[in-house]
C-alpha positions as CSV (number, residue, x, y, z in Angstrom):
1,X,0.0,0.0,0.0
2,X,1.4,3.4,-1.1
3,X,1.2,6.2,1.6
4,X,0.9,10.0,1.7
5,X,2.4,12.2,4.4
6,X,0.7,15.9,4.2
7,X,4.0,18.0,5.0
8,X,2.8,21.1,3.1
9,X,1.3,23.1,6.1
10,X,2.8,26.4,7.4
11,X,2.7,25.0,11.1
12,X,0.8,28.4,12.2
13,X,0.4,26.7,15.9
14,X,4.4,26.3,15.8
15,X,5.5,30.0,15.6
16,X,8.0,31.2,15.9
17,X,9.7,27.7,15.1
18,X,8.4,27.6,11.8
19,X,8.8,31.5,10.5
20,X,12.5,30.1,8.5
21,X,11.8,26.3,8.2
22,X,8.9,23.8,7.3
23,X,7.0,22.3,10.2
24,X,8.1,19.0,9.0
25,X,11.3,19.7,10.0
26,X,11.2,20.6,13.2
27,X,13.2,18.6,15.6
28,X,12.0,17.0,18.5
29,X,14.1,14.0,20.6
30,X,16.9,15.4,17.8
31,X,14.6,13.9,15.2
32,X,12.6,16.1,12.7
33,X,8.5,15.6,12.3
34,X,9.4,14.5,8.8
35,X,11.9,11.7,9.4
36,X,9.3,10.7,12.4
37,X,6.3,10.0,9.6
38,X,8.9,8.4,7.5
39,X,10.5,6.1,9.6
40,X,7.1,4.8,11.0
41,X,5.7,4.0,7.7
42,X,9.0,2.4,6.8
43,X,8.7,0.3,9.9
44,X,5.3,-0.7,9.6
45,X,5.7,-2.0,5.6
46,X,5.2,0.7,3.4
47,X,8.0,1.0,0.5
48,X,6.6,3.9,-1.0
49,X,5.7,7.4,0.3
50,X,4.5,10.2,-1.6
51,X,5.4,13.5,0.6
52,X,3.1,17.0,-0.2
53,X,5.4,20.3,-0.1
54,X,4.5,24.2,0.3
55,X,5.8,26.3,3.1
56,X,9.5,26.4,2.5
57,X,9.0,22.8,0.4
58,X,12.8,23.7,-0.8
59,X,13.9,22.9,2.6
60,X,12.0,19.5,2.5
61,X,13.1,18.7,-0.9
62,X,17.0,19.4,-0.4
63,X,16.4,17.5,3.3
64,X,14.8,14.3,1.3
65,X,17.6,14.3,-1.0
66,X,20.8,14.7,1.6
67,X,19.6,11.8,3.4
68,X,19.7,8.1,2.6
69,X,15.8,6.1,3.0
70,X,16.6,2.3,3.0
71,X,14.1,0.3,1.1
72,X,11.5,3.6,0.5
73,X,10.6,5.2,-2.6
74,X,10.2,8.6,-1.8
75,X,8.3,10.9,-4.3
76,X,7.2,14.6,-3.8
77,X,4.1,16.2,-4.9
78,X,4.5,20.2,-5.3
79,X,2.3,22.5,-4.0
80,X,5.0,24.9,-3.9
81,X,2.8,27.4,-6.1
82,X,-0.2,26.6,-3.8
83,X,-1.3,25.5,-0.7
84,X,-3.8,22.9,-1.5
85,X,-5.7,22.3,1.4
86,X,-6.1,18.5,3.2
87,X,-8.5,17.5,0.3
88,X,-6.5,19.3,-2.8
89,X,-3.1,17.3,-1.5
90,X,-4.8,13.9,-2.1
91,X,-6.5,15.2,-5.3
92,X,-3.2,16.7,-6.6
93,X,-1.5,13.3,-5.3
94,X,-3.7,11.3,-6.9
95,X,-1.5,10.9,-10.4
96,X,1.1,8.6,-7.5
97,X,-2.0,6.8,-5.7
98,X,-4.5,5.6,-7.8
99,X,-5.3,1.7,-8.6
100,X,-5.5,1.0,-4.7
101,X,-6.3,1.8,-1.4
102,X,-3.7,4.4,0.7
103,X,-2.8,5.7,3.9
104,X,-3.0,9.2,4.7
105,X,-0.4,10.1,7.4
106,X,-0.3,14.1,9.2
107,X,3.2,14.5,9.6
108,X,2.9,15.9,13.0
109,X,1.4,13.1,14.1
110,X,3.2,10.1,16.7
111,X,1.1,6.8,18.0
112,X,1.7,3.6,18.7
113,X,-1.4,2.6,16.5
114,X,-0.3,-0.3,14.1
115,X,-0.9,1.1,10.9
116,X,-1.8,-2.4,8.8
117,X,-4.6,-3.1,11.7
118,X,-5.5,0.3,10.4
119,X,-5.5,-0.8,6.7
120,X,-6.8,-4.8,7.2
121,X,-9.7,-2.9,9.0
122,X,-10.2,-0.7,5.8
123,X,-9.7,-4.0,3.4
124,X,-12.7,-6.1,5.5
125,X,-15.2,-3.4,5.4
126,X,-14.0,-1.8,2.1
127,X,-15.7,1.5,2.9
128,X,-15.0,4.9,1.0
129,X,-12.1,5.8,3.6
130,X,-11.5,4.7,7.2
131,X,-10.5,7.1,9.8
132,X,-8.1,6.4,12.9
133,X,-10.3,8.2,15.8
134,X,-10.1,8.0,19.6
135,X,-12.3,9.3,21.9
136,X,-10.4,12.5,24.0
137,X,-10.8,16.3,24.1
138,X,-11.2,18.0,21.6
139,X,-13.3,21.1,19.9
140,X,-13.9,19.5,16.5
141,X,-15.8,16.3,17.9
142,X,-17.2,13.8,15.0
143,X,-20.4,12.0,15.7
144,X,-20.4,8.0,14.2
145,X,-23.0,5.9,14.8
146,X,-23.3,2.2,16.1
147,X,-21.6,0.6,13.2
148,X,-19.0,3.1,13.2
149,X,-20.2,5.2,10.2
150,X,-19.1,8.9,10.1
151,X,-22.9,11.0,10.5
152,X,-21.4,14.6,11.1
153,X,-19.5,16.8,13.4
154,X,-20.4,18.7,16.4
155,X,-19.1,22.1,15.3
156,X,-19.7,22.8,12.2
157,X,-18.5,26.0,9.9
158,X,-21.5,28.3,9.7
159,X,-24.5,27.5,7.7
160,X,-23.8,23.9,8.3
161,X,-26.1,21.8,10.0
162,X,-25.3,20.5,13.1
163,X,-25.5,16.7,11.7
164,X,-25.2,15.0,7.4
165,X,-27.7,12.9,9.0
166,X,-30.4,12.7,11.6
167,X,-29.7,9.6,14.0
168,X,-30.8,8.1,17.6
169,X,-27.7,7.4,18.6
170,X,-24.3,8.2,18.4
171,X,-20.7,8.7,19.7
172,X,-18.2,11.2,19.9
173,X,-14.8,10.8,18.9
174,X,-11.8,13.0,17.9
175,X,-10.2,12.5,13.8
176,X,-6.1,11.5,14.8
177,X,-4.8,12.1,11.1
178,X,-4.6,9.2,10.1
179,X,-7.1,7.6,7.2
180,X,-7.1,5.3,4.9
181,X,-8.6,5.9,1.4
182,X,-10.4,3.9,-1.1
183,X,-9.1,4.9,-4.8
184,X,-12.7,5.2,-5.9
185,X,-12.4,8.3,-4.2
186,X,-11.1,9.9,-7.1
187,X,-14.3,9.7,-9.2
188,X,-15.8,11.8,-7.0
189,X,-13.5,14.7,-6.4
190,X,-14.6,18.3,-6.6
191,X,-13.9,20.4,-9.8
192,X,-12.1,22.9,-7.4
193,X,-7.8,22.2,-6.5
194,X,-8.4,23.6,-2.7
195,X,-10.7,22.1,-0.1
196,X,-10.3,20.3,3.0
197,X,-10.5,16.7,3.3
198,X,-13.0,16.7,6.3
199,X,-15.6,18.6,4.9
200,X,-15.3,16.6,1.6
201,X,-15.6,13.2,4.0
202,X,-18.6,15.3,5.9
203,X,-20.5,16.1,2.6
204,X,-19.8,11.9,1.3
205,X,-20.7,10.5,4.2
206,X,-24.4,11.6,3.4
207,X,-24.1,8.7,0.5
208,X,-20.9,6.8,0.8
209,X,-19.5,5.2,3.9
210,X,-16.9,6.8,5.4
211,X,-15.9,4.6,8.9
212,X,-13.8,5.6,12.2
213,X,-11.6,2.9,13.3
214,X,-10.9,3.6,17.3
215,X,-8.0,3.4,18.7
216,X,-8.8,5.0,22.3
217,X,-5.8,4.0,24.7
218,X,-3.3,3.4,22.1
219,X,-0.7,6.3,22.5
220,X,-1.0,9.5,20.0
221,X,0.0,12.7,20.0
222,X,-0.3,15.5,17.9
223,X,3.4,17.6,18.0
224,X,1.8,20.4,16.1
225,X,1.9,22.4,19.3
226,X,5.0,24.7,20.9
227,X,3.8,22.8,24.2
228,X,3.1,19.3,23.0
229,X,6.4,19.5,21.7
230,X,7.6,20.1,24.7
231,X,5.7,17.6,26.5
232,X,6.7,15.0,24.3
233,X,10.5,15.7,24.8
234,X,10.4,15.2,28.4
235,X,8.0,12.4,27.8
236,X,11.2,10.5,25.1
237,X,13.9,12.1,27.9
């Protein structure tokens, strides 16, 4: 299975750290975010990873190439003329994913989740895409059902409604940045390059199934954050 690692962001939540370098590279244990995502995938049987660029993507390109990646293929898509968006990045991947199903991986992401329990999960159901969620704090809640089927979020952008659909019962959990995507996925893409990924699952989950996969009290961590980078240091110390 090919996988995706969105590196493109400007890491806003990491200023100053990231006003003369990519989030990706920021360092953290004396590791960078990037090498993190890499060497995960690497680990977990994935031999070729596609990697987005934007904010300072020269940086990540001339990084890539200085370094030696045993037993990966490493290819980037540019989004060095424009920040794409979540849902854009997959579109404008989609030339390096399409024919099967692949993992989408936030490169500020770390967890213990084992990544092909994520994908043989995706494989047995076969929905649209899979999401890794857990159930913890968080202000952009999504609501799934009993069988697991995304239904909508609990803050929504305004003029949304509240809920895609209207259901009896359901749970809360929080997305981890992690999915893993159907290549069917690609017939139904928007006509426009820029749009997030979430509301594109949000507005297909109305007629496709899109599925959470929980993975409450496996370790994550999002190190998109001056302070969870902290935390996570003294956590590896």
């Amino acid at each position: 299975m090919n996988a995706l690692i969105l590196a493109a962001g400007r890491g806003t939540r990491l200023y100053p750290l990231t006003l003369r370098r990519p989030k990706a590279l920021i360092e953290v244990g004396g590791i960078s975010l990037l090498e993190r995502a890499i060497l995960k995938l690497s680990n977990e049987g994935f031999q070729r990873i596609i990697i987005n660029v934007h904010h300072f993507g020269d940086q990540i390109i001339a990084y890539l190439q200085a370094h030696a990646w045993p037993n990966v293929e490493i290819i980037i898509s540019d989004e060095r003329e424009e920040l794409l968006d979540t849902g854009g990045a997959i579109k404008h991947a989609g030339k390096f994913l399409e024919g099967a199903p692949f993992l989408v991986y936030n490169v500020d992401v770390v967890t213990d989740l084992k990544l092909m329990d994520l994908c043989r999960f995706h494989n047995n159901n076969n929905p649209l895409a899979t999401l890794a969620i857990s159930q913890r704090p968080t202000a952009r809640q999504l609501y799934f059902d009993e069988r697991m089927l995304l239904k909508g979020r609990a803050i929504m952008k305004p003029a949304d409604e509240a809920l895609t659909h209207a259901v009896d019962v359901f749970r809360t959990f929080a997305f981890s940045g992690i999915h893993v995507v159907s290549e069917k996925i690609f017939d139904l893409m928007p006509s426009q390059d820029v749009f997030s990924i979430m509301d594109f699952y949000l507005e297909l989950c109305k007629s496709y199934p899109i599925m959470g996969y929980d993975h409450t009290g496996i370790f994550w961590m999002d190190l998109g954050t001056i302070e969870n980078l902290q935390l996570f240091e003294n956590l590896s110390a």
